[in-house]
Structures are given as structure tokens and as C-alpha cells.
C-alpha angles and dihedrals in degrees: 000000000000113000106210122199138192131228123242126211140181112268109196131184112227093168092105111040132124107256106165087063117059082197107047115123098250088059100054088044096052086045089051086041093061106037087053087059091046080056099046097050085043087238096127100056085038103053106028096052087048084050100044091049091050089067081050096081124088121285087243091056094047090047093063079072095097139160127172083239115100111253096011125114114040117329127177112207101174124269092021134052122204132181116200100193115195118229094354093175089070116103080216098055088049097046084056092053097042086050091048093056093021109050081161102057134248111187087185099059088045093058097044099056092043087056093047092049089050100052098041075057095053086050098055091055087066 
């Protein structure tokens, strides 16, 4: 007999927040709100350490991230890096760029950034 479950997530109302003040008190407790639940679910170690390594790899690897979009694709505008990926919640999409860092394959890392960007989509839509 298979026993489904079903995820939970955070669910936050920013309907009320503070937003002509980068320092009002709403906004550091939504910010504290959030990153609490990143932790609980264990997407924020996950994640940010993959996507800090991957500006890790050398500038000739990153720039093999291309689009015919301006500024999409991988850019370097010293000091900051920055990678706009198009329709990132494509498997597709997340097999390429695998492909791209991880010659080699890892079909873990593939999965799990094809989850994550799924559910952060999912979020948006809220």
C-alpha cells in the first residue's frame, strides 16, 4: 500500500509590511520569517552553497551560459556576477546547465535544482 504525502510550505502575508522603509520592523520580521522557513525545509544551505559554487567555476565555464536575450545567460559586471536563466523551471533547461558545470554528470544535483526552481515558481504565483 503507498502512503502519499503531501508537502507543506510557509505560507506569509506581506500584505501589510512596511515597504517605504527598508528598516521598519515588519520588514526585518518577514525577512527573519522567511529565512526561518529556508532553514526548516534545509533550502537555504542547499541551494546557496550549489549557487555560490557555481560562481566558483572558472569565467570560461560560466560564459558557455548563453541566450539570445540581452543580459541573460551568465554577465560579470565587476564586482558582481549575475546568471539570468530562461525558462529555469524546465528539466530541460536544468539537464543543459548541469551539463554545462557537471560534464560528468550529477543527476542529484540535477533534481534537486529542478525541485527547488519549481517550488520558488510555485511561490511567485502566490
Amino acid at each position: 500500500m503507498a502512503i502519499q504525502t503531501q508537502a507543506k510550505i510557509s505560507v506569509f502575508d506581506f500584505s501589510n509590511l512596511d515597504l517605504k522603509s527598508d528598516a521598519s520592523t515588519s520588514w526585518f520580521s518577514a525577512c527573519k520569517d522567511v529565512y526561518n522557513a529556508l532553514e526548516k525545509y534545509q533550502l537555504h544551505n542547499t541551494m546557496f552553497t550549489s549557487i555560490g559554487e557555481l560562481f566558483e567555476f572558472p569565467t570560461e565555464t560560466k560564459l558557455k551560459v548563453t541566450y539570445d536575450s540581452p543580459f541573460h545567460g551568465y554577465s560579470s559586471f565587476p564586482p558582481f556576477e549575475r546568471m539570468m536563466i530562461d525558462n529555469a523551471t524546465s528539466k530541460d533547461v536544468t539537464q543543459k546547465l548541469t551539463n554545462i558545470f557537471l560534464p560528468n554528470g550529477n543527476d542529484n544535483y540535477c533534481e534537486s535544482t529542478n525541485s527547488y526552481v519549481k517550488l520558488t515558481a510555485e511561490l511567485e504565483k502566490w
